[in-house]
Structure formats: structure tokens, C-alpha cells
N, C-alpha and C positions, 0 to 999 in steps of 0.2 A: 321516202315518205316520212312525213313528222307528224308525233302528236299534238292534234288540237285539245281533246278534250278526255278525260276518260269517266264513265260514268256509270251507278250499282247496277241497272237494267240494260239489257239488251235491246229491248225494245224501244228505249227511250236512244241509245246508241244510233239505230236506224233512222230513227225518227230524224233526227238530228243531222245525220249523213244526205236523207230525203232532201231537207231545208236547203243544205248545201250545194245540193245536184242542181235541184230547181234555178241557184243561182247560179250556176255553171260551171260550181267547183267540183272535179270526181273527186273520188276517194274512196277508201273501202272502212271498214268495222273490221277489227280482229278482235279476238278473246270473245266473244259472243256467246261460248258456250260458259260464263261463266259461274258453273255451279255443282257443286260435287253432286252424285247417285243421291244422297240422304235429300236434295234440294236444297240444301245451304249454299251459303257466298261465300266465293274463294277469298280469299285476302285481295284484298286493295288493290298491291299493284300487278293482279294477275285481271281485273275485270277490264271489260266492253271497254273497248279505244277507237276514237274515230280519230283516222290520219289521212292527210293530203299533202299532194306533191307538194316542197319547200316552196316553192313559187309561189303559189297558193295560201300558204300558210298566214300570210298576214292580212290578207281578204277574210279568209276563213274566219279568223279571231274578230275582228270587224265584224263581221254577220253573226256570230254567236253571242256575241256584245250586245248587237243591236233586238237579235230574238229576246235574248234575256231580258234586254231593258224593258220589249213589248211584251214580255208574257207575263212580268210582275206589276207591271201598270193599266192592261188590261182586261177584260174578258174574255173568254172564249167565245167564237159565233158558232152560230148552228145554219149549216147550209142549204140553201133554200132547192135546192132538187135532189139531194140525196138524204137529207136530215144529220147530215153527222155531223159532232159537236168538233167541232176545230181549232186549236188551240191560238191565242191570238195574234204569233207570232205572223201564219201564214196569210197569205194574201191572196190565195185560190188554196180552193179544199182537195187533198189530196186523194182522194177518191174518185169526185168525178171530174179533178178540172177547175169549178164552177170556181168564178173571181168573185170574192170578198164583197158581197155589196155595198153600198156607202150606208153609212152612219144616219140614222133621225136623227133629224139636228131637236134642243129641247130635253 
């Protein structure tokens, strides 16, 4: 297994891992639990790592590229049967499924 990406939340680790499954890459999150009893953040390089097989690895960097590029140039949608705000990387809402609807043009 190799690191794609390591990042301060956990939640956002998964999130991330999600993206990747969806495209057919597995992989797992380690360091997840990254935060002392008090709630504070461990050092740097003890936090949330998402890694995929070497195989995968250069697919993976491709799709986290490509999320990045869509989440800082887009919006987030709000999905039309469950309501949950989606960040605009994805292309089906990961709740219930539901695919992305097309864009009002205008």
C-alpha cells in the first residue's frame, strides 16, 4: 500500500477514500483516530492517510487531481431526493445514490 494523501480530519480522509471506491480504487484510512484525550491534533505526520495498492496509485493521484480541480472551481449541489449538500467533486450523492443532475444552462 502507498500514500496518496494525508490529511487534518478524519472525516474528510473517508470522505476522500468514498471518492475513490466509487471509482473502483480500494484502499483503506489509517491514523483515523488522530487526536489526543484533550481533542487536540497529533503532529503532522501521525494524521488520517489514505493509501492504495501501488497499482492504483497513479489512477488515484489522477482522481484527487481531478476532484481538487472540481471542488475549487465549483459548487456544491444539493440533491434532489434526499436534500444533502454534495460537494462538487461528486457525480451521484453519496447517500442515496441519486446522479448529479444536469446544470440550467443561463
Amino acid at each position: 500500500m502507498i500514500e496518496i494523501i494525508r490529511v487534518d480530519e478524519p472525516a474528510l480522509a473517508h470522505l476522500i477514500l468514498g471518492f475513490l471506491e466509487t471509482h473502483g480504487i480500494p484502499g483503506e484510512v489509517v491514523g483515523d483516530q488522530a487526536f489526543w484525550s484533550d481533542g487536540s491534533m497529533v503532529p503532522r505526520d501521525m494524521r488520517p492517510t489514505v493509501r492504495v495498492a501501488d497499482e492504483y496509485a497513479e489512477d488515484a493521484r489522477r482522481l484527487l487531481q481531478e476532484f481538487e480541480d472540481r471542488r475549487t472551481s465549483e459548487e456544491s449541489w444539493f440533491c434532489p431526493k434526499c436534500g444533502d449538500v454534495v460537494p462538487p467533486a461528486f457525480a451521484e450523492c453519496p447517500v442515496c445514490r441519486v446522479v448529479r443532475p444536469p446544470r440550467k444552462a443561463g
